[in-house]
C-alpha positions in Angstrom: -5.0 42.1 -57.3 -2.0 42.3 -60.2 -2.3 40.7 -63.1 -5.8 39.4 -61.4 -3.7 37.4 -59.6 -4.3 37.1 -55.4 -1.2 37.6 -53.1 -1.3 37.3 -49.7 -1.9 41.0 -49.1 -5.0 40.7 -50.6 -6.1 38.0 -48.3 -4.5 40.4 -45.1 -6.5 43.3 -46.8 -10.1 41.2 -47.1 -9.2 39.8 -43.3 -7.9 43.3 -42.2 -5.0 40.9 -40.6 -1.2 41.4 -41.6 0.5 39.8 -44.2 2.8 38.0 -41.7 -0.3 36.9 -40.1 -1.8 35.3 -42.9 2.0 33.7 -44.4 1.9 31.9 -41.2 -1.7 31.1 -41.0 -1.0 29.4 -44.4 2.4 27.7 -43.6 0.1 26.0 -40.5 2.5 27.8 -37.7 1.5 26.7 -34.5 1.6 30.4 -33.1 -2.0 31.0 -35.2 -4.9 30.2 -33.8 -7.1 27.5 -35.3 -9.9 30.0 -35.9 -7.8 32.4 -37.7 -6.0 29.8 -39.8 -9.3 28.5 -41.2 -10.6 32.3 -42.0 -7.3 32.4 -44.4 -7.5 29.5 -45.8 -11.4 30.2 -46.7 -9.8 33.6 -48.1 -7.4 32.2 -49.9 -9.4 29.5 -51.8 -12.1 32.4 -52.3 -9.7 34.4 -53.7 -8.3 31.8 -55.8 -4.7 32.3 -54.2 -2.0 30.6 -55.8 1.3 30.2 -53.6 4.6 31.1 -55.6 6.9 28.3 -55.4 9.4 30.3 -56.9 9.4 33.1 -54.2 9.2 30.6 -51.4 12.3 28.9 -52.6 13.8 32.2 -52.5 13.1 32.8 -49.2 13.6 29.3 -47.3 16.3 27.8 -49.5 13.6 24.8 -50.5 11.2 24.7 -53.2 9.9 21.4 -52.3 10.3 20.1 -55.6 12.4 17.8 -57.3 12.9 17.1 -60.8 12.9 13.5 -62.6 14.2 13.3 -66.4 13.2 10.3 -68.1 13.7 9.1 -71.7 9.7 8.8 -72.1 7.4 8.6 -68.7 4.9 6.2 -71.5 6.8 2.9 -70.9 5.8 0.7 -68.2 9.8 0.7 -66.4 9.8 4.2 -66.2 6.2 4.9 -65.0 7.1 2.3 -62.5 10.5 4.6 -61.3 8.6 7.6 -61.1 6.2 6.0 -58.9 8.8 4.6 -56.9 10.2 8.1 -56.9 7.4 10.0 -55.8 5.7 7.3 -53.3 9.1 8.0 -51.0 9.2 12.0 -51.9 5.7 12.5 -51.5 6.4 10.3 -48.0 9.0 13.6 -47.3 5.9 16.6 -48.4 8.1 17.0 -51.9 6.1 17.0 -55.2 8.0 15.3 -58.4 8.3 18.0 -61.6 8.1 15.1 -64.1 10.4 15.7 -67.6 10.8 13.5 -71.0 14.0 14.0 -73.3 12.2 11.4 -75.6 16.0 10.3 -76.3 16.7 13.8 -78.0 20.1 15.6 -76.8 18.8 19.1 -77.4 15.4 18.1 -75.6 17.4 16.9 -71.9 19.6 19.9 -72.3 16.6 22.6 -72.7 14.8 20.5 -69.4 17.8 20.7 -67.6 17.6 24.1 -67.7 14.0 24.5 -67.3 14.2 22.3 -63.7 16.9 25.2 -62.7 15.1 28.0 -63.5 12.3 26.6 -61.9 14.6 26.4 -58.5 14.0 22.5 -57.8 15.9 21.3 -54.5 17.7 18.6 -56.6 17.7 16.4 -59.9 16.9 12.3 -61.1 17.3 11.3 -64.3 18.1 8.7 -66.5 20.5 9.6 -69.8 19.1 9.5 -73.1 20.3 7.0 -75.9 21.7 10.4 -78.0 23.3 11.9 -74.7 27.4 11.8 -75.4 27.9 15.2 -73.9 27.1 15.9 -70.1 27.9 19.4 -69.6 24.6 20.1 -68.7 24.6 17.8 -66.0 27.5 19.1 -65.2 26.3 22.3 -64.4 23.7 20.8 -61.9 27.0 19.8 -60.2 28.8 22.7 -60.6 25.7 24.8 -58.9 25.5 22.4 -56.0 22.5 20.9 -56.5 22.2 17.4 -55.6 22.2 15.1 -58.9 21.3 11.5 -59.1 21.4 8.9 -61.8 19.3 5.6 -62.7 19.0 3.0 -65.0 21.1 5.0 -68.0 23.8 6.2 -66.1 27.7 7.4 -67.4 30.8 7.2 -65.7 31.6 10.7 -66.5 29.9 12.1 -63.8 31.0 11.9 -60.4 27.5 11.1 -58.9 25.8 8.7 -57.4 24.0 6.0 -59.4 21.0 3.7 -58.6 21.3 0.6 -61.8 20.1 -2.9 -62.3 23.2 -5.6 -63.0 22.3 -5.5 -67.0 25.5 -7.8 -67.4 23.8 -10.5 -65.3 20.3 -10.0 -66.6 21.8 -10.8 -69.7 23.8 -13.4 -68.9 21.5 -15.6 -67.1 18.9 -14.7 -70.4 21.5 -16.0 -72.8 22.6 -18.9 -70.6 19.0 -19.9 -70.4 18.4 -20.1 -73.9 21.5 -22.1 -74.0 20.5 -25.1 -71.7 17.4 -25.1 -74.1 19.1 -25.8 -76.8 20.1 -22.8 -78.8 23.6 -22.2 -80.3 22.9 -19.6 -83.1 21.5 -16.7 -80.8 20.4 -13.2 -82.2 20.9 -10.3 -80.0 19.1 -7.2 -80.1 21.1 -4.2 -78.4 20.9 -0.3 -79.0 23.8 2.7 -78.9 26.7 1.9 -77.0 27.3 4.7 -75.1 24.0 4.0 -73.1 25.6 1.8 -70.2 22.4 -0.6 -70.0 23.4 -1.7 -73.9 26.5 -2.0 -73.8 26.6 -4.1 -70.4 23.6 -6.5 -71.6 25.7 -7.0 -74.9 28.4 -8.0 -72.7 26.4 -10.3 -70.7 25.3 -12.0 -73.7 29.0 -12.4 -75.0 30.6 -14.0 -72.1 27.6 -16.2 -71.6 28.3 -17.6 -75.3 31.9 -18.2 -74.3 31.1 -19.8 -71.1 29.8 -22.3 -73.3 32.2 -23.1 -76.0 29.9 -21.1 -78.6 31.6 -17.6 -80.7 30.4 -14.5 -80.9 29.2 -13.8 -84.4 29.0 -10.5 -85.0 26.2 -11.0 -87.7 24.0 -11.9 -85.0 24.8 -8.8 -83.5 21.7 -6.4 -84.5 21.6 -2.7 -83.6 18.1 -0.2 -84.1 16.2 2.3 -81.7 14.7 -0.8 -80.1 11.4 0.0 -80.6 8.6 -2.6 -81.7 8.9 -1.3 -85.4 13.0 -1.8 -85.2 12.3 -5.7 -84.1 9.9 -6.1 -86.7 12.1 -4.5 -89.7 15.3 -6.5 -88.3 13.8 -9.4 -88.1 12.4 -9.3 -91.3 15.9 -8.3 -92.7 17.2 -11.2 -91.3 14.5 -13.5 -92.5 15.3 -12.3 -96.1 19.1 -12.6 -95.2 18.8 -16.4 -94.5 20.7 -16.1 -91.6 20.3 -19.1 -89.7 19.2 -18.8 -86.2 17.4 -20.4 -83.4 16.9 -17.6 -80.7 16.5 -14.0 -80.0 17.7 -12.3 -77.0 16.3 -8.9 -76.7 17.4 -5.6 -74.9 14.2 -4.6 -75.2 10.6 -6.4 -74.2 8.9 -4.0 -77.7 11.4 -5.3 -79.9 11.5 -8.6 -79.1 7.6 -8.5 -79.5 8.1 -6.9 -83.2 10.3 -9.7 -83.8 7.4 -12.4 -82.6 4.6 -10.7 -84.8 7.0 -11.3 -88.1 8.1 -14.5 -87.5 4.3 -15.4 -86.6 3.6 -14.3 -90.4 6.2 -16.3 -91.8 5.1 -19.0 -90.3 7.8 -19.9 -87.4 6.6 -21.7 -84.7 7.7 -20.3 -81.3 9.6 -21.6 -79.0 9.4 -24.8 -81.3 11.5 -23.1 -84.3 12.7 -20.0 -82.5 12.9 -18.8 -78.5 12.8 -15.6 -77.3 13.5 -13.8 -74.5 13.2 -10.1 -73.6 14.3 -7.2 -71.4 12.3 -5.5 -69.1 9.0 -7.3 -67.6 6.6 -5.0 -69.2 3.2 -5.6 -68.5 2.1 -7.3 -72.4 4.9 -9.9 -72.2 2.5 -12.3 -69.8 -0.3 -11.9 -72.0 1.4 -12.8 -75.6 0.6 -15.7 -77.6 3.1 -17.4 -76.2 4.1 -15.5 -72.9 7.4 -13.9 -73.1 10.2 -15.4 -71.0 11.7 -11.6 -70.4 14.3 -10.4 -67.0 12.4 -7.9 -64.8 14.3 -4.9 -64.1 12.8 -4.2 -60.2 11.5 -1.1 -61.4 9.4 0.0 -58.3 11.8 -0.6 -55.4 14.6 1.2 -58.2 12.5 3.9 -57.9 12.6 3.6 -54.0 15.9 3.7 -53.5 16.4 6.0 -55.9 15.0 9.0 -54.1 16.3 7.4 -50.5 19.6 8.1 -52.3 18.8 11.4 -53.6 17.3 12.6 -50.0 20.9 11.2 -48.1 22.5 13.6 -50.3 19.8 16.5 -49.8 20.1 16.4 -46.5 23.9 16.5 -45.9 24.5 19.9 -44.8 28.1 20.0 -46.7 27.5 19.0 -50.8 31.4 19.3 -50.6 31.9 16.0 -48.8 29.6 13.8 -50.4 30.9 10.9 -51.5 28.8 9.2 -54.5 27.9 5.6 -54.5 26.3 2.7 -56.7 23.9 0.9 -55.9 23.4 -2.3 -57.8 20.3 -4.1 -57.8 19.8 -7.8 -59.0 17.5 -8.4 -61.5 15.4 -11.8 -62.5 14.9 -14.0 -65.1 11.1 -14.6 -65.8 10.8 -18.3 -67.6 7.4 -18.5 -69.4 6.7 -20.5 -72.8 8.3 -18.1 -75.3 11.9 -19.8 -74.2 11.1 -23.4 -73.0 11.0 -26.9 -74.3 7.2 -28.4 -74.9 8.4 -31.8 -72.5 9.4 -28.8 -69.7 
């Protein structure tokens, strides 16, 4: 063995059978008896053989592995993707390499290029908040290799896209808070170059002018949307005096940073101040109060997301692929962070 490592000639050597004969015996061709078949495979795990993906791409055109870039695989919408992701691949005998930019530009580049090198059949990810330039996604293109998008897509890429309507989440979050009462409306939102940001800021916007009410850009609040960002803003704002009688969050973790400070300051919620969030993650029906929050469908995004990418695998010409987006409707969860005592 090389390296201590077993190929399949050592197996045909131990069995005194060819090489060929154990590949097939291992790849479960129906020309190899049963007995023979469970003679390598007793080999093989005695040996401690290891299959090279990386050499059987080579050879059949299909590694049987597909890569998924995510932002951070630690927050209960993604998790929830990749599962999606991987029930329907795994459905199809293809394994999910698993990847996390953790919103860093130089990170998604150097696991782009790590998925290549690796020979994956085909690509999923969704863009990170620092992500301006796509020429590395471009190259997945430019190879042929099947690319698709989720969640944080662009519209510099020519691919096919599996989103949420952020612009109606938001809408129907700020119009909600509106019915209840609220006119002076924070908004937490993140980079606007992220597509999910920039379309729930919208949302919130045109919800406000539905309803005779301006946008005020000092209610306008930008930060990395992380539990930490809602607390400092809100504290900011607190020491600002800006008046205000809601929050409406991009994010479920900032929105909750933003409950914890205005718990210490003594603001009542939802008597003094609502809230609503973004997301459904798992902790916003088990605050003190619940958080009223818009669930993003995570699970079935996931679903159709690799139904999507598999269409495209599958076509025998990459050339006449024609991308397309798919927009799922998201809802509105109403719990006690955003409603009225008498409702």
């Amino acid at each position: 063995m090389r390296n201590g490592k077993a190929t399949i000639h050592d197996i045909a050597e131990k069995l005194k059978v060819t090489a060929s004969t154990v590949s097939r015996a291992l790849n479960d061709n129906p020309r190899i008896s049963d007995a023979t078949k469970k003679r390598v495979l007793k080999a093989a795990k005695d040996l401690n053989y290891q299959p090279n993906n990386i050499a059987a791409a080579l050879r059949s055109g299909r590694s049987k592995l597909i890569g998924v870039v995510v932002p951070t695989a630690n927050r209960n919408f993604f998790s929830s993707v990749i599962r999606g992701i991987e029930e329907f691949a795994n459905s199809l005998n293809y394994k999910v390499v698993i990847s996390q930019s953790y919103d860093d530009f130089e990170k998604e580049k150097q696991t782009i290029e790590a998925l290549l090198n690796v020979q994956v059949d085909g690509i999923i990810a969704s863009l990170g908040k620092t992500t301006k330039n796509v020429d590395h996604f471009k190259k997945i293109i430019s190879k042929g290799i099947p690319l698709v998008l989720f969640d944080r897509v662009t519209n510099d890429l020519d691919v096919s896209q599996v989103v949420i309507d952020d612009y109606y989440g938001a809408f129907q979050a700020t119009e909600h808070l509106i019915t209840e009462g609220c006119r002076r409306i924070l908004h937490f939102t993140s980079a606007q170059n992220i597509n999910i940001y920039k379309d729930r800021k919208r949302g919130y916007e045109d919800a406000l002018l539905k309803h005779g009410i301006g946008v005020d850009p000092e209610l306008i609040l930008f930060s990395d949307m992380q539990l930490e960002d809602g607390r400092r803003i809100m504290q900011e704002t607190l020491d600002r005096k800006i008046e205000f009688d809601a929050v409406f969050s991009s994010s479920d973790y900032s929105v909750m940073g933003a409950m914890q400070v205005l718990k210490e300051n003594g603001l009542n919620i939802p008597q003094d101040v609502k809230l609503v969030g973004f997301g459904n993650e798992p902790f916003t029906s088990f605050t003190e109060p619940t958080l009223t929050t818009v669930d993003q469908k995570s699970i079935p995004m996931g679903q159709i997301t690799a139904e999507t990418f598999f269409e495209i695998l599958n076509q025998k010409d990459q050339g006449s692929i024609i991308p397309k987006k798919t927009i799922l409707k998201p809802e509105l969860i109403i719990r006690n962070s955003s409603i009225n005592k008498e409702n």
